[in-house]
Biotite code that builds the C-alpha atoms (Angstrom):
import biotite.structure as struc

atoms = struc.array([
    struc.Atom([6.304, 191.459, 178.356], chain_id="A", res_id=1, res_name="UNK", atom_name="CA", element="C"),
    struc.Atom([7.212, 192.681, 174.901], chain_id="A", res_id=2, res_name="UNK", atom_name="CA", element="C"),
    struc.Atom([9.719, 194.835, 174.168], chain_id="A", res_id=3, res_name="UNK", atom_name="CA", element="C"),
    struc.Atom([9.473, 198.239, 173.013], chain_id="A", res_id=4, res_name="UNK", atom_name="CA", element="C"),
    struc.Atom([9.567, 199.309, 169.301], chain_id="A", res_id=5, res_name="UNK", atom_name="CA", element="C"),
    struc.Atom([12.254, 201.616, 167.867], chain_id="A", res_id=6, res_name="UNK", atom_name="CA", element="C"),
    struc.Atom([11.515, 204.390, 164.934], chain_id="A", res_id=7, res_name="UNK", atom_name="CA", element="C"),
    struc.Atom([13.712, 206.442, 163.311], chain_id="A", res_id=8, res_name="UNK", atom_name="CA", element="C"),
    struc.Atom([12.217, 210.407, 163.421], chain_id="A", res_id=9, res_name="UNK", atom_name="CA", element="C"),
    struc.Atom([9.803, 211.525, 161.491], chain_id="A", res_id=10, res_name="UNK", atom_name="CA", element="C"),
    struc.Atom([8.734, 208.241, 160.386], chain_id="A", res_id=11, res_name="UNK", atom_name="CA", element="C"),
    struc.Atom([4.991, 207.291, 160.198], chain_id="A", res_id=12, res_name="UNK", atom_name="CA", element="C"),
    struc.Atom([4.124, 204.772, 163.040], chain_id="A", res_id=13, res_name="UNK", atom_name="CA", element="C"),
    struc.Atom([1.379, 202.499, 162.504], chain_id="A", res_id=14, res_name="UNK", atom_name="CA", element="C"),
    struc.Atom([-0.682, 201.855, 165.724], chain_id="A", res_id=15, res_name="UNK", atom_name="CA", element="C"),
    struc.Atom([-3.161, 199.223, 165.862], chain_id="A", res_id=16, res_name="UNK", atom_name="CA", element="C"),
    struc.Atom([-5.982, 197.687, 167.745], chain_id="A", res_id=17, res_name="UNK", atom_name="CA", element="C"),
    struc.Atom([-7.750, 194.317, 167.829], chain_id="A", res_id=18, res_name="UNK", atom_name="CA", element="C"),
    struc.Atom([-10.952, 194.554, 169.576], chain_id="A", res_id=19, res_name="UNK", atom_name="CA", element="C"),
    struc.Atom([-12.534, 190.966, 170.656], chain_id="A", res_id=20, res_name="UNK", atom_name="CA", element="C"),
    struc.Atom([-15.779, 190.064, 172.457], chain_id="A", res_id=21, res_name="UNK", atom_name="CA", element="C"),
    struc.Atom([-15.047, 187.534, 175.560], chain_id="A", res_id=22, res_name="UNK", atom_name="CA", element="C"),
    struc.Atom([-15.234, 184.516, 173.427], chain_id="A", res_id=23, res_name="UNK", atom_name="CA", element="C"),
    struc.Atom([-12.441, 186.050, 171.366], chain_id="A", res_id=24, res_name="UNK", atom_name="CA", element="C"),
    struc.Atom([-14.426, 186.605, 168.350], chain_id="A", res_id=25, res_name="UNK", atom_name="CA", element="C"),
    struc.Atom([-13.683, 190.150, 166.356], chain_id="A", res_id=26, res_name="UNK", atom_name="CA", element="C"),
    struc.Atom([-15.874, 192.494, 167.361], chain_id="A", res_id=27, res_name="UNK", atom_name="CA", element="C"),
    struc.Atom([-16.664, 196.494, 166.527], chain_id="A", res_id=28, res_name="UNK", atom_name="CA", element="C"),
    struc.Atom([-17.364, 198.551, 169.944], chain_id="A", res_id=29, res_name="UNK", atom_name="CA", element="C"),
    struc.Atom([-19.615, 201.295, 170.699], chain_id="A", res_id=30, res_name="UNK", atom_name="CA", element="C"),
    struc.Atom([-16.420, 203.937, 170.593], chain_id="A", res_id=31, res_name="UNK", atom_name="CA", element="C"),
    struc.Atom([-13.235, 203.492, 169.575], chain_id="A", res_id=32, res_name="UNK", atom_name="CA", element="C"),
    struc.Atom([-10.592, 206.210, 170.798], chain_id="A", res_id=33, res_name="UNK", atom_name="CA", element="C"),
    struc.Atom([-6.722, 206.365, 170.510], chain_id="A", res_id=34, res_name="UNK", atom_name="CA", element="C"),
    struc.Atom([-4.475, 208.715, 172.739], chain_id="A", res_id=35, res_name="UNK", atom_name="CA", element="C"),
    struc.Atom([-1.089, 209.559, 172.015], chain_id="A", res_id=36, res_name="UNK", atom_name="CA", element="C"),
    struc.Atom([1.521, 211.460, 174.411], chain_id="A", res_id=37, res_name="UNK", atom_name="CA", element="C"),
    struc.Atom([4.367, 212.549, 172.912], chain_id="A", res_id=38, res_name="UNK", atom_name="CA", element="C"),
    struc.Atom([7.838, 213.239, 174.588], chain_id="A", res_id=39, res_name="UNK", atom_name="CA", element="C"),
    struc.Atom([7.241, 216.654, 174.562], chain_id="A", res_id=40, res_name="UNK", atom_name="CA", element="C"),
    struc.Atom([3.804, 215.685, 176.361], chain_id="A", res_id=41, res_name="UNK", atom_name="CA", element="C"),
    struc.Atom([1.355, 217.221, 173.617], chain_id="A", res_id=42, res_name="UNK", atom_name="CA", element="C"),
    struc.Atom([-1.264, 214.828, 173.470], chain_id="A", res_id=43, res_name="UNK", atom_name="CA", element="C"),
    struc.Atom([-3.314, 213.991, 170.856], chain_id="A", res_id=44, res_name="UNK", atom_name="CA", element="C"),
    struc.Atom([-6.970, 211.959, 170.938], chain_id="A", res_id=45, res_name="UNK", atom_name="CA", element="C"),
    struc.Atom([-7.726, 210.342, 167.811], chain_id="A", res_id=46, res_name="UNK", atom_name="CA", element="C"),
    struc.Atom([-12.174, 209.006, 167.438], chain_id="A", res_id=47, res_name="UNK", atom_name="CA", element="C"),
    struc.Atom([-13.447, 206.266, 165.418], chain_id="A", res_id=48, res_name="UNK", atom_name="CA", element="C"),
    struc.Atom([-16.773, 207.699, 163.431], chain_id="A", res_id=49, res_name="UNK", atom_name="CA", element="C"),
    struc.Atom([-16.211, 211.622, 164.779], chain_id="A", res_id=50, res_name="UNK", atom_name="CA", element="C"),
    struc.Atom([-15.303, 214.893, 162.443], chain_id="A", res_id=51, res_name="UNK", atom_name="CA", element="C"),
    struc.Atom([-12.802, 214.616, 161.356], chain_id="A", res_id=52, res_name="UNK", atom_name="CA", element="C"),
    struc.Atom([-12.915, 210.936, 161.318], chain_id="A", res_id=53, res_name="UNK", atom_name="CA", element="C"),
    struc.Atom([-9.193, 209.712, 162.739], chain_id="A", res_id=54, res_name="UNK", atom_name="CA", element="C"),
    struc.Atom([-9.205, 206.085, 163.306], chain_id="A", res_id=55, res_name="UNK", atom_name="CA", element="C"),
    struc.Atom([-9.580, 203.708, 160.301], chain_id="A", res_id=56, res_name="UNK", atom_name="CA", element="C"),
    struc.Atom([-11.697, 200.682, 160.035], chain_id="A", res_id=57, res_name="UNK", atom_name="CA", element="C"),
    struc.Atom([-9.656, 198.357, 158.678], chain_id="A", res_id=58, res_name="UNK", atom_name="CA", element="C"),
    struc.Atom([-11.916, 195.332, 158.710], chain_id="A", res_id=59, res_name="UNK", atom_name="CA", element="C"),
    struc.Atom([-14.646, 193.970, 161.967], chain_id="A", res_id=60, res_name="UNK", atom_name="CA", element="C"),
    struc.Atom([-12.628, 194.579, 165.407], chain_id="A", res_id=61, res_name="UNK", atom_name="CA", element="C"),
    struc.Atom([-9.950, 196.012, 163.130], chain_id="A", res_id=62, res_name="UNK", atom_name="CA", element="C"),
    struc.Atom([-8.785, 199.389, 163.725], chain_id="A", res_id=63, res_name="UNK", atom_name="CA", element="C"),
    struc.Atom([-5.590, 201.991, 163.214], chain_id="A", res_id=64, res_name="UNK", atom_name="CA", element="C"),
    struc.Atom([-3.984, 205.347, 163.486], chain_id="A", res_id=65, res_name="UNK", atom_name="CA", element="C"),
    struc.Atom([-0.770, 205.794, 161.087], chain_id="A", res_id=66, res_name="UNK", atom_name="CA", element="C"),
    struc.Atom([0.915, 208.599, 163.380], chain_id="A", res_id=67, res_name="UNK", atom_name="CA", element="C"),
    struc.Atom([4.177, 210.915, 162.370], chain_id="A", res_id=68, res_name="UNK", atom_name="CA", element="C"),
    struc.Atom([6.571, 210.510, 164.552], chain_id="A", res_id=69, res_name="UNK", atom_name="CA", element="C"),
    struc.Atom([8.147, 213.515, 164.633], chain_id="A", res_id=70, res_name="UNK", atom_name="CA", element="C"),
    struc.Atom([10.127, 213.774, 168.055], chain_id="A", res_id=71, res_name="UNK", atom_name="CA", element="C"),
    struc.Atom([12.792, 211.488, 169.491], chain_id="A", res_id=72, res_name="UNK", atom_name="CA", element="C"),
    struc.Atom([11.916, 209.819, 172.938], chain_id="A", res_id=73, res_name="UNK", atom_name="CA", element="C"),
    struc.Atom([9.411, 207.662, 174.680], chain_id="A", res_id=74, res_name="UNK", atom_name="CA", element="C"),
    struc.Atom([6.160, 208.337, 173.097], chain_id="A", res_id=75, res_name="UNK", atom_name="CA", element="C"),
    struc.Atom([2.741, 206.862, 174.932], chain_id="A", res_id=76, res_name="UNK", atom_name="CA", element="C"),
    struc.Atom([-0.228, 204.992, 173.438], chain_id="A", res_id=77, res_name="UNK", atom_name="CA", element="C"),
    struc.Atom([-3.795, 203.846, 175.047], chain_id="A", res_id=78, res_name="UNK", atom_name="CA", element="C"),
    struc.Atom([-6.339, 202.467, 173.163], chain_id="A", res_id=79, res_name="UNK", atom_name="CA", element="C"),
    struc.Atom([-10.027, 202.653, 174.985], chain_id="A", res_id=80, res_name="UNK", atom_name="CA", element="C"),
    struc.Atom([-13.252, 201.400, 173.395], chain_id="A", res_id=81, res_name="UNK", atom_name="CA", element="C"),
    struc.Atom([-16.814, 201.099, 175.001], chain_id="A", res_id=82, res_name="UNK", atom_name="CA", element="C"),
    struc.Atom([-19.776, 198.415, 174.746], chain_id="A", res_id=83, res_name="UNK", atom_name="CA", element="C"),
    struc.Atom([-18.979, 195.030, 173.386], chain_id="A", res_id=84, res_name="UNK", atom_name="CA", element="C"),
    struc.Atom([-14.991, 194.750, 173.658], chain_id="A", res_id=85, res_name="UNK", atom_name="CA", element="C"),
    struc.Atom([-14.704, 197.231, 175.582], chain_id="A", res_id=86, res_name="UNK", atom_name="CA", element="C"),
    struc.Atom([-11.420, 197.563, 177.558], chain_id="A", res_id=87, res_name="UNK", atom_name="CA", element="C"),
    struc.Atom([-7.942, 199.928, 177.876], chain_id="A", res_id=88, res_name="UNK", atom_name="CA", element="C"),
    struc.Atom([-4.617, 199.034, 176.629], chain_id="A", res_id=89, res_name="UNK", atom_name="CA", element="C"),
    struc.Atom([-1.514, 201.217, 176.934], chain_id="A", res_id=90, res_name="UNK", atom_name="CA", element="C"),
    struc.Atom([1.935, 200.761, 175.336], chain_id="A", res_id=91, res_name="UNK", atom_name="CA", element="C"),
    struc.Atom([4.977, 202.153, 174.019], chain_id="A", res_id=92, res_name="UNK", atom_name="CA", element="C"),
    struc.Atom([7.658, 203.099, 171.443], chain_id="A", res_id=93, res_name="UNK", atom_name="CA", element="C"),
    struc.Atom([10.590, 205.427, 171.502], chain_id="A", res_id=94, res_name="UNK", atom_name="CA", element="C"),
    struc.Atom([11.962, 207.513, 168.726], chain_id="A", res_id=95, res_name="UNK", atom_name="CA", element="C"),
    struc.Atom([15.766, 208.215, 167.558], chain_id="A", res_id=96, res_name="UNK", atom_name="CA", element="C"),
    struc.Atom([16.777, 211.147, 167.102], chain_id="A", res_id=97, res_name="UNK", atom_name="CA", element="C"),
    struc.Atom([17.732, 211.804, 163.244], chain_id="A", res_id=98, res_name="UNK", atom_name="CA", element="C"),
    struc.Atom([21.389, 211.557, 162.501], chain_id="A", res_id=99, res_name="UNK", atom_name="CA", element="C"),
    struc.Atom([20.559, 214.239, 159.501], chain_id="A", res_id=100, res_name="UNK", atom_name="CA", element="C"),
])
């Protein structure tokens, strides 16, 4: 198990996402969709390809969401996607509060 990330508030978090068919080659799925909770439990869904476009395209199977972080706490991630690669992963990072 990794261990969580720590961020000092209100700075930008990249989150990324590697998307692989089963032989583990880099592969672009039918959808691509973050969601973000944050510790006040607002949560935001970011799409791949919808208006306003929210997830970049970084390169094939290559995707992220640079996100403010902008409250201290535990803040939630999932990435989903659909059709080749398609899967769920969740994770984690917590924010410090601002000593300013």
């Amino acid at each position: 198990m990794s261990g969580i990330t720590l961020y000092a508030q209100d700075q930008i978090v990249r989150l990324s996402a590697l998307f692989e068919d089963s032989a583990g080659v880099d592969v672009d799925p039918a959808t691509v969709q973050l969601t973000v909770t944050s510790p006040s439990g607002i949560t935001t869904v970011y799409t791949f390809g919808g208006s306003p476009d929210t997830v970049t395209k970084d390169s094939v199977g290559n995707y992220h969401v640079d996100v403010t972080a902008n409250e201290s706490g535990d803040w939630f991630t999932q990435w989903a996607s659909t059709g080749e690669g398609a899967g769920v992963e969740e994770g984690q990072f917590m924010v410090q509060p601002s000593r300013f």
